[in-house]
C-alpha positions as CSV (number, residue, x, y, z in Angstrom):
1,X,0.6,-10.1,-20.4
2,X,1.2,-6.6,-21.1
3,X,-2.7,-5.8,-21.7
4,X,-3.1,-7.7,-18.3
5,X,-0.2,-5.7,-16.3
6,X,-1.4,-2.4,-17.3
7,X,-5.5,-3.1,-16.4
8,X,-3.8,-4.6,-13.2
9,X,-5.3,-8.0,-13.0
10,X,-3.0,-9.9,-10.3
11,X,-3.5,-13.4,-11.5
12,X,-3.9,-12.9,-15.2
13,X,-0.2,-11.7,-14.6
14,X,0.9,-14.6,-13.0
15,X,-1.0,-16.8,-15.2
16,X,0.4,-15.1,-18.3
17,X,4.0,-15.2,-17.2
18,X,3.9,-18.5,-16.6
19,X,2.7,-20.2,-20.1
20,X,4.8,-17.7,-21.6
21,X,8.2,-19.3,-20.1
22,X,6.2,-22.6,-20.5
23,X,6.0,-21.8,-24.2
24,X,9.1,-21.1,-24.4
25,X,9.6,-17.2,-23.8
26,X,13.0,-15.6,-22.5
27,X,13.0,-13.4,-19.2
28,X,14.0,-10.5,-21.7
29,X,10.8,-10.9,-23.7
30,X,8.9,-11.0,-20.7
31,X,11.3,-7.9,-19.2
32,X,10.2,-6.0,-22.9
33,X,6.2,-6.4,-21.9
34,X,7.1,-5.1,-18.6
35,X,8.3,-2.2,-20.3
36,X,5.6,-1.8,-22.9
37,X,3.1,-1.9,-19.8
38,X,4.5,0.7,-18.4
39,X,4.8,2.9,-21.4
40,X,1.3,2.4,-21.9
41,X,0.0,2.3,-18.7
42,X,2.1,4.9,-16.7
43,X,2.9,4.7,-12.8
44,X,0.1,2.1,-12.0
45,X,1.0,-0.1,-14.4
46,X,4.7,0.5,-13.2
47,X,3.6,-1.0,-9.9
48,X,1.8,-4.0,-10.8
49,X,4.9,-5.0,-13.0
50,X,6.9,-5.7,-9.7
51,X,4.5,-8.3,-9.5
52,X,5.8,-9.8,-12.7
53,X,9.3,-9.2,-11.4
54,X,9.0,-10.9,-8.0
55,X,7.6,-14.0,-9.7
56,X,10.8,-13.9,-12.0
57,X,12.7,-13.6,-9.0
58,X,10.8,-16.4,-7.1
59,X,11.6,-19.0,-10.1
60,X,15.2,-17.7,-9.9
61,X,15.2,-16.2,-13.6
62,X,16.5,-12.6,-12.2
């Protein structure tokens, strides 16, 4: 997820987010590879991870 938030690829996001709450991941683990992208990946990866954020928000986990 974090490989896939800094290269910017929308639905490898989306699909990575997903099986990891499916498998069992919290919102703050998922909040940590957010912030991992973004160390990594500077400002662009900084703006695809309101992607990730907005789909948090849409399953009401934030």
């Amino acid at each position: 997820m974090t490989a896939a938030t800094v290269h910017g690829c929308k639905a490898c996001i989306l699909y990575q987010a997903d099986e990891a709450l499916r498998l069992g991941a919290t919102v703050n683990e998922i909040l940590e590879c957010v912030g991992v992208a973004v160390s990594l990946g500077g400002t662009m990866a900084e703006g695809e991870s309101s992607r990730l954020i907005k789909f948090l928000e849409e399953k009401g986990l934030i």
